[in-house]
One Martini backbone bead per residue (centre of mass of N, CA, C, O) as a GRO file, in nm:
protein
   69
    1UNK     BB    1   1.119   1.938  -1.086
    2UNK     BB    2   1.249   1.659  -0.929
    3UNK     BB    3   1.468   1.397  -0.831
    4UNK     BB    4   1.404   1.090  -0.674
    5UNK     BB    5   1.477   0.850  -0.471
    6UNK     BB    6   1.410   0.509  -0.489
    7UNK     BB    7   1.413   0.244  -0.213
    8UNK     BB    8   1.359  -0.084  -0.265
    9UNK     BB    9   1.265  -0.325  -0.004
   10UNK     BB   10   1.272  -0.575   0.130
   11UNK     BB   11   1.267  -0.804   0.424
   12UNK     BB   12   1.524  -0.679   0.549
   13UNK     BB   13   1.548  -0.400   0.412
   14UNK     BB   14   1.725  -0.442   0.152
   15UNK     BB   15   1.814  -0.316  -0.142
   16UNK     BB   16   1.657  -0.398  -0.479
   17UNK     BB   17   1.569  -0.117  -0.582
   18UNK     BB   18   1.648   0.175  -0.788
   19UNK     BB   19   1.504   0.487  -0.861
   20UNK     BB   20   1.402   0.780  -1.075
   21UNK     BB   21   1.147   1.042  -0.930
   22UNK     BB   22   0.925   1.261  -1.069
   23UNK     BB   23   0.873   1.544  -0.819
   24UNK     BB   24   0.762   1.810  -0.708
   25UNK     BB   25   0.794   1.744  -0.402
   26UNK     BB   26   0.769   1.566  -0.128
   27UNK     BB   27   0.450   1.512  -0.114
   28UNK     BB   28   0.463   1.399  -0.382
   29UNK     BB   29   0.659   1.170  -0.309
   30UNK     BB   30   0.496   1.005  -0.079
   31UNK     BB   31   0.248   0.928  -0.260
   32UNK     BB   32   0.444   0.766  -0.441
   33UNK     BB   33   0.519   0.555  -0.218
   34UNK     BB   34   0.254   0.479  -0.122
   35UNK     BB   35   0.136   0.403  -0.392
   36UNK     BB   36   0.404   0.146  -0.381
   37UNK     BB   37   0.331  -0.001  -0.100
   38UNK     BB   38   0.222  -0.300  -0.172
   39UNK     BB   39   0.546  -0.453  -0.232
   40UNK     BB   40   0.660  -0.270  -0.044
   41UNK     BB   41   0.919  -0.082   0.083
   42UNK     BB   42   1.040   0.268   0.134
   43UNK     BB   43   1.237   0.473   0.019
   44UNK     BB   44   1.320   0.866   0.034
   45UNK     BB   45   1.541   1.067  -0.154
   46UNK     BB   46   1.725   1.349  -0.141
   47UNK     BB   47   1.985   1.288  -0.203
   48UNK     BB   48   2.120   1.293   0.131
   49UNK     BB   49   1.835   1.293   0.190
   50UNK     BB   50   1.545   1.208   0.386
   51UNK     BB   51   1.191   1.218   0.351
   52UNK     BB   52   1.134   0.906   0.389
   53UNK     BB   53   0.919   0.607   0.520
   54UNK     BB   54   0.771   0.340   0.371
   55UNK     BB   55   0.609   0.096   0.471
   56UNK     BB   56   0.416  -0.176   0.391
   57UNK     BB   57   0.119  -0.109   0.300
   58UNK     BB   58   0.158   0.188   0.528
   59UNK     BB   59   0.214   0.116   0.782
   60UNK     BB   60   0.278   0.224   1.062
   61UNK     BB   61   0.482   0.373   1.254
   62UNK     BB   62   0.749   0.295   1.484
   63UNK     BB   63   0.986   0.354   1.729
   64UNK     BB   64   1.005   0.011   1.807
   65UNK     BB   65   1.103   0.017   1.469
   66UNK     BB   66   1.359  -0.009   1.256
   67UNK     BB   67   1.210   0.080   1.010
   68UNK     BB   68   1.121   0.336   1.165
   69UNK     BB   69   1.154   0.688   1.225
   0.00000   0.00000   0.00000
């Protein structure tokens, strides 16, 4: 088990709350960020590493969105 940050995001982008939460792999940490992000966006980092980023809702990334990768 790994060790990663979630950091909550509020509606402006900006950290509202930060956990660390305990997951297998990246993958499994995706699936846990995925399952939060009823209420929230969320970003996913190991150490210094961005793993994902989880929109509000799960909703699709887009490229000329600044708050998806």
């Amino acid at each position: 088990m790994s060790r990663y940050s979630f950091h909550l995001l509020d509606l402006e982008g900006a950290i509202a709350l930060s956990q660390n939460v305990a997951c297998v792999d990246d993958l499994d940490a995706l699936a846990q960020g995925v399952r939060h992000s009823d209420h929230w966006a969320i970003e996913i980092w190991d150490g210094a590493r961005l793993v994902a980023r989880v929109k509000l809702g799960n909703a699709p990334l887009d490229s000329r969105d600044p708050h998806s990768l």
